[in-house]
N, C-alpha and C positions, 0 to 999 in steps of 0.2 A: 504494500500500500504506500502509495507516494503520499510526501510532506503537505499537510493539508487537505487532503482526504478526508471523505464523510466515512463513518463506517458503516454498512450496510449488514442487512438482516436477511436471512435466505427467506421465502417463501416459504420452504418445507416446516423452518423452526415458528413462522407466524404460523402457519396454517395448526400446527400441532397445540400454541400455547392456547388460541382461539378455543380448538375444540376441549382442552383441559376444562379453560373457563364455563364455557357452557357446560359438561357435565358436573362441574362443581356446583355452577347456581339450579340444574337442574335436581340433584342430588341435594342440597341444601331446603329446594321447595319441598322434595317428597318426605324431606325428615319434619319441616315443618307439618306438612299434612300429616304425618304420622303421629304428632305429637298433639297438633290441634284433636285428630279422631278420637287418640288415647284420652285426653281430659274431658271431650263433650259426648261422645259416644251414649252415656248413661242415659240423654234426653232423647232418644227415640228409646228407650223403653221404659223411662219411669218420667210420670208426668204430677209431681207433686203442688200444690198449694198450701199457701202459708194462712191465707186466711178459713178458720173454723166458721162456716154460717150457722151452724146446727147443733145442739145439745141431744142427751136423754129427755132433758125435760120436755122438749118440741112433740115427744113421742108419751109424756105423762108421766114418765120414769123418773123416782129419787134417783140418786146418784151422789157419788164424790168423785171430784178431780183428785187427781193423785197424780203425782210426779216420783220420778226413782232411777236409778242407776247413774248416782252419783260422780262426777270428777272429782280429783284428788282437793280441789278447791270448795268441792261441797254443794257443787250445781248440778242441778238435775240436769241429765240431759233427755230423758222421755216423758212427757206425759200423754194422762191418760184416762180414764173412768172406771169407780168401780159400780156397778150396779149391782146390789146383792138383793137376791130370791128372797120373796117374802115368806115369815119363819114356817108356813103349813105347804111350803111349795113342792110339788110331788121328788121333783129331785134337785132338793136342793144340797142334797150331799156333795154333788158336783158344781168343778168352777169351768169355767170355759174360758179359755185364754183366745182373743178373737185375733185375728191379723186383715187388717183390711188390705184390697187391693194396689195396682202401680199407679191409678190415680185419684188426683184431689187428699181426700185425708181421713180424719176419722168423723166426721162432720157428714160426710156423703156414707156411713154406714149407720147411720141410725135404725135405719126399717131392720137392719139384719140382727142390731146388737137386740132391738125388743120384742124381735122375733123370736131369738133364742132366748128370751128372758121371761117371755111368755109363756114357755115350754116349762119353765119352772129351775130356773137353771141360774146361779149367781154369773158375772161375768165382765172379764178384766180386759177394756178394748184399751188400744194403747195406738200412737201415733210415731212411726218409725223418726228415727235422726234424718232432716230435711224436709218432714210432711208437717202440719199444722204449726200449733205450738212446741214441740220437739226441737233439741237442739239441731243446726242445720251444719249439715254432712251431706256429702256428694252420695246419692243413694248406692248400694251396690249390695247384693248378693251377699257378698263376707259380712258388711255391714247390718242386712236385716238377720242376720243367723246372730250377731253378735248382739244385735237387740232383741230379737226372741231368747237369748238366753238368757238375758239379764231380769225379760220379765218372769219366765220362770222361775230364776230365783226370789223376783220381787215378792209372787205368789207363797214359795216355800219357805223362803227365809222373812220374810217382814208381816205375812197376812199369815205364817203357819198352818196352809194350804195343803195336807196331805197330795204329793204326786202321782198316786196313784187315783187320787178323785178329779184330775184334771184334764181336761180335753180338751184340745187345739181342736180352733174352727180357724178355715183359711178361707176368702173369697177370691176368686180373679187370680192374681200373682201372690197373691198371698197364701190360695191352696196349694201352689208348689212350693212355697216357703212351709208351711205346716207339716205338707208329707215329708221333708227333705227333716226338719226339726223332730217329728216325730219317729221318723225310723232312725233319729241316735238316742232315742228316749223311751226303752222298753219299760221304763217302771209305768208309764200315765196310762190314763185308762181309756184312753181312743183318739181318733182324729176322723175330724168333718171335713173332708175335699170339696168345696163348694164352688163349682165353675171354674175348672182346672184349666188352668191355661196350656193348653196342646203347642210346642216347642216355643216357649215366649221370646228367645233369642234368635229367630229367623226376623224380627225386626232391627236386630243389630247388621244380623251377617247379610241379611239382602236387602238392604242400603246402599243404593247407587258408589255413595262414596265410601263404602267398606269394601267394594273391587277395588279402591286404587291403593289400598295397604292393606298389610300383614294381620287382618283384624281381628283374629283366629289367636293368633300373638298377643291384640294389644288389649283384648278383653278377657279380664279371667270368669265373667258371670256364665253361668253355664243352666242350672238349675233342668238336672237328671233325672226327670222323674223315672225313667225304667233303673235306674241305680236306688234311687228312695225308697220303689215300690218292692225290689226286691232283698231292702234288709228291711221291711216294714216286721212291727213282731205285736201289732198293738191291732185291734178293731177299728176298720175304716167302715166311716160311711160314704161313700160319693154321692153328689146332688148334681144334678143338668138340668136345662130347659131341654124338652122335651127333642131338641132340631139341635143338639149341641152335637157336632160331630156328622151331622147329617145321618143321623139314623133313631133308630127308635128301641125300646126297651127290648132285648131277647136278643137282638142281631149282632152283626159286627161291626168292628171299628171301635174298639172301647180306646180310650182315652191312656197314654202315655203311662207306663207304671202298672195300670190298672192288673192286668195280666202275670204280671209278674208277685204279685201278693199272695203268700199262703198263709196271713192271720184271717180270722174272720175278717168279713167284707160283706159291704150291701150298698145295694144301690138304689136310689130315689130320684125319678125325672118326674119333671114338674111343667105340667105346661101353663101358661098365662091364664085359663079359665081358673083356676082355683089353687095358686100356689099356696096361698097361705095356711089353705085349712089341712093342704098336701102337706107341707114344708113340716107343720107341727106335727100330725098324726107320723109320718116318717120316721122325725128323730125320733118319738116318742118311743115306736116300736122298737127302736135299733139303740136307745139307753134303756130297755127292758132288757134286751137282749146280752147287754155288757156282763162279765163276769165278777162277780164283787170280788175284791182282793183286800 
């Protein structure tokens, strides 16, 4: 190169740095998508609200609010209602620990908490971390398992709740939370599968924007019911409306899990003409049927 010469740059070495670049900021965007999917992912399947419109009382019911599962500071992070059986109520031996479903709160289960309270039955509904008034937590899977057990203990340890007179009732997302809670909890004395949500994480995984990342990877929520149904060791009842699953009572198609159960088991479809007087006569037969322990 002569004295005063520009230095020059081949082609070959631009053309290569260019292409680095590009796959660096292309590579940097899908980590970003990756990262956005992993944190917001939880709102296409759980759809919480803060505000409670609706008490027991809306429905004639005493009740106390209760709060419990304390942080190391002394603040509750769940509340919740207790409404207990009045003292001639045919079973009111038993508590029913309720789990409402993935939306709104415990405010939109009122019809179910005095349905089953009408049946004669004490009963502990409770508002997961993120839903109502409940501390607010990014909902998850791990998360409601770690709030159901906390109210379990709330039930055993603070209200002296024999576990064996307890029974999970689960609605919607919440019946797969129950069955999933119940099959690690052989001492309780049954579970109510109430409008079982049939694979609830096909709204994550078939999500236009869960093809463009690893989302199999970046979501650990899974909720198995053919894994739940088959360490279940307790008496289920299951309830559907009568078109849940597209079929009808005697046929096939049962519902995720269901199949895989060798504890007692019964099932209750309900259609819109007469759920109510359906829904009570049902349990009532299938808490006759429980084994006293």
């Amino acid at each position: 190169m002569s004295a005063g010469a520009q230095p020059t740059v081949s082609g070959r070495w631009m053309l290569i740095a260019v292409s680095i670049a590009i796959v660096a900021a292309a590579g940097c965007a899908w980590l970003t998508l990756c990262l956005l999917f992993w944190q917001g992912n939880w709102q296409l399947l759980y759809h919480p609200e803060a505000q409670v419109k609706r008490s027991p009382s809306d429905a004639g019911l005493a009740y106390d609010s209760v709060a419990f599962a304390a942080t190391d500071a002394g603040v509750p992070q769940l509340k919740g209602w207790w409404i207990p059986a009045a003292a001639d109520a045919r079973y009111g031996r038993y508590t029913v620990l309720y789990f409402h479903g993935e939306k709104g709160n415990l405010g939109d289960a009122v019809e179910d908490v005095a349905a089953l309270h009408a049946v004669g039955l004490n009963v502990l509904a409770f508002d997961y971390r993120g839903y109502g008034q409940s501390q607010f937590v990014r909902p998850s899977e791990a998360h409601w398992r770690e709030d159901a057990e906390w109210a379990l203990s709330y039930l055993t340890a603070t209200r002296h709740v024999a576990a064996n007179t307890i029974i999970l009732d689960g609605h919607g997302l919440g019946a797969d939370l129950a069955l999933e809670v119940a099959a690690a909890h052989a001492e309780l004395a049954g579970v109510v599968v109430d409008s079982l949500v049939a694979h609830p994480m096909t709204a994550v995984f078939d999500d236009a924007r869960a093809r463009l990342v690893p989302a199999r990877l970046l979501v650990r929520d899974r909720y198995d019911a053919e894994l739940a149904g088959a360490a279940l060791l307790v008496p289920s009842l299951w309830i559907f409306p009568a078109n849940l699953f597209g079929k009808v009572p005697g046929r096939s198609g049962n519902p995720p899990g269901y199949d895989r159960i060798t504890a007692g088991k019964m099932t209750l479809w309900i259609d819109a003409s007469g759920s109510g007087g359906q829904f009570a006569d049902g349990v009532s037969r299938w808490l006759d049927e429980l084994p006293r322990r």
